[in-house]
C-alpha positions as CSV (number, residue, x, y, z in Angstrom):
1,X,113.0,107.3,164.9
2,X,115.8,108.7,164.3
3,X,116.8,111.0,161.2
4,X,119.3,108.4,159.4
5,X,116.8,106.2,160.3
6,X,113.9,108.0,158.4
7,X,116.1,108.7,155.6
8,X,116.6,105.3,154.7
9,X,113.8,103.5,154.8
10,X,112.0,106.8,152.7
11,X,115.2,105.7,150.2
12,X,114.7,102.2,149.8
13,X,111.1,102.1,150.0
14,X,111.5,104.7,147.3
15,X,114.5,101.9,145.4
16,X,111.3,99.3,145.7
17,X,108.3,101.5,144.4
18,X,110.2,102.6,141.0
19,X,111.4,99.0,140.8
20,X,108.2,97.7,140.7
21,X,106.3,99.9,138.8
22,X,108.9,100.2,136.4
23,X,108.7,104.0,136.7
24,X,111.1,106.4,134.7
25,X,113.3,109.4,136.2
26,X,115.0,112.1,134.7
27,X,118.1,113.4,137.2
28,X,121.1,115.2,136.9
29,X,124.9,115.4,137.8
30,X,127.1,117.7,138.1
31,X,130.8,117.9,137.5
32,X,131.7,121.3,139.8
33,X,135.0,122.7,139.3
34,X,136.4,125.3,142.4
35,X,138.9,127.9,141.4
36,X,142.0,125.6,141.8
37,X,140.7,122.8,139.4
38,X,139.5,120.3,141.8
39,X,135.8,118.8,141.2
40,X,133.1,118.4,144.5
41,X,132.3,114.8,145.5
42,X,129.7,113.7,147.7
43,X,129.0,110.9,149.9
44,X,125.4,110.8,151.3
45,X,123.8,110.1,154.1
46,X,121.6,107.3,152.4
47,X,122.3,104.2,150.1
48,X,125.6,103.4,149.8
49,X,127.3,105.9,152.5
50,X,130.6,104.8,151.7
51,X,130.8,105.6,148.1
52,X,131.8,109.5,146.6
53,X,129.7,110.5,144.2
54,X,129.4,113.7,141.7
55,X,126.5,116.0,143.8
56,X,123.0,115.9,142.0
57,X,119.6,114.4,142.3
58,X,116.2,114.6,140.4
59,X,114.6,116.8,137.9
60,X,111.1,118.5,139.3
61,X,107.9,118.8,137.2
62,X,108.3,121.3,134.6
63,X,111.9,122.5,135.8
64,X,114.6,122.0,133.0
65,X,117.6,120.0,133.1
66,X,120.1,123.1,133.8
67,X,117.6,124.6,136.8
68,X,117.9,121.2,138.5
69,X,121.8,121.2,138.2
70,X,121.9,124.5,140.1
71,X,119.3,123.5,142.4
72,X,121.0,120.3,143.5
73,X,123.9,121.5,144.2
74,X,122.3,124.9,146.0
75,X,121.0,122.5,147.9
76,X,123.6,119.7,148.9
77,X,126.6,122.4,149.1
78,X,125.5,125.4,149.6
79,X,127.2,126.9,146.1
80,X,126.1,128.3,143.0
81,X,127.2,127.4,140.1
82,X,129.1,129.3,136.7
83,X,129.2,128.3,133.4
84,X,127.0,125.8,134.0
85,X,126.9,123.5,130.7
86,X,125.9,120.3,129.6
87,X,128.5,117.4,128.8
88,X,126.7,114.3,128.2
89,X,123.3,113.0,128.6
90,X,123.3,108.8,129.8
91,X,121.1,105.8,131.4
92,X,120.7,103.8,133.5
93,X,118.6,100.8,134.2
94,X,119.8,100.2,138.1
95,X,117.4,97.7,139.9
96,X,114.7,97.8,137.0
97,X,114.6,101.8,136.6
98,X,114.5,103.5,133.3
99,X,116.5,106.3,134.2
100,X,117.9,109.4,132.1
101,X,121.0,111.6,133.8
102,X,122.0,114.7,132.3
103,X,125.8,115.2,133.1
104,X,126.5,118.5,133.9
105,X,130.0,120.6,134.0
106,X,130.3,123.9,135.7
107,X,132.3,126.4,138.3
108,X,131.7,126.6,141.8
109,X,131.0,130.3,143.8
110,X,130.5,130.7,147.2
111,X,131.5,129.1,150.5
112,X,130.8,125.4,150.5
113,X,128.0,124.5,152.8
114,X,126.9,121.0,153.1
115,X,123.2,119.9,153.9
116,X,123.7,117.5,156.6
117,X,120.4,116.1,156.3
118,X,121.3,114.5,152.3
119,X,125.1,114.7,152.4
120,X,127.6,112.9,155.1
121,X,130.5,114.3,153.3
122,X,131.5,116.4,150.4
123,X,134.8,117.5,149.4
124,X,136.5,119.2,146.9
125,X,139.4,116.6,145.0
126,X,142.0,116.6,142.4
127,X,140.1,115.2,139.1
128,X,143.2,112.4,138.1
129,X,143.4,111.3,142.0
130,X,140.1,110.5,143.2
131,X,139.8,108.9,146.3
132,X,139.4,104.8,146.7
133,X,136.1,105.0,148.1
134,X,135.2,106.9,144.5
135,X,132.0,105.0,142.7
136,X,132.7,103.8,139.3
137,X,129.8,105.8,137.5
138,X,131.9,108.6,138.9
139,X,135.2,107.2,137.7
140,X,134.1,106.9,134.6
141,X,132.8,110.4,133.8
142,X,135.7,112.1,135.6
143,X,137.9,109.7,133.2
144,X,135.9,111.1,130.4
145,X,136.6,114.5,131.2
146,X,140.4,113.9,131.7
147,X,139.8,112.5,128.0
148,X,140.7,109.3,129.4
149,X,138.2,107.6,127.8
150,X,134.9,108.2,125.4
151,X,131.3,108.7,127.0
152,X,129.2,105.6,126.6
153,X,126.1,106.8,127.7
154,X,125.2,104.6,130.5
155,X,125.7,105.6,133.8
């Protein structure tokens, strides 16, 4: 089978189980800034492949918050993060989930390096011209940030 293959069927089988059982998840997303201003979007190699999303994924057992922030985007881009704070704290109740995101705002250092297996694309964009292909959970919170509009805490 091959690896795209693998990689969705683990997702959606995944999608399935926490809809079913109702389960609860606790993820983060990050808002990363590189030195000229521009924030790192993401489009992955599962779900929806044609939308950009903010880089970030799920919280471990007993890690915090901020630990997964840096981790997820180690991870996806091959960066570490600076100034790494939190912005806003949301949910989401997506196919039947109970889901809590921490939004997170920091700097990028290092040489981006993307993790082909998770992430198809990533680039780094201007915040007030994202592209078309943008998700609108990530519209909103990059609108929020351009003080466009007020957090309203659901993803």
């Amino acid at each position: 089978m091959q690896r795209a293959g693998l990689i969705d069927i683990l997702y959606w089988l995944r999608r399935w189980t926490r809809r079913v059982l109702r389960l609860r998840s606790r993820g983060v997303k990050v808002l990363l800034f590189n030195a000229r201003g521009e924030v790192a979007l993401i489009r992955n190699t599962y779900g929806n492949r044609d939308q950009f999303v903010l880089p970030g994924g799920g919280i471990r057992w007993r890690e915090s918050a901020a630990d997964a922030a840096a981790r997820e985007v180690r991870e996806e881009l091959g960066l570490e993060v600076a100034n790494l704070q939190l912005r806003s704290l949301h949910s989401s109740r997506v196919d039947g989930g109970r889901d809590e995101i921490a939004l997170f705002e920091g700097r990028a250092s290092g040489r981006l390096s993307v993790d082909r297996f998770e992430v198809r694309e990533a680039r780094f964009v201007l915040p007030h011209d994202p592209p078309g292909e943008t998700s609108p959970a990530t519209r909103r919170r990059i609108d929020e940030y351009l003080g466009r509009s007020e957090p309203d805490g659901t993803w």
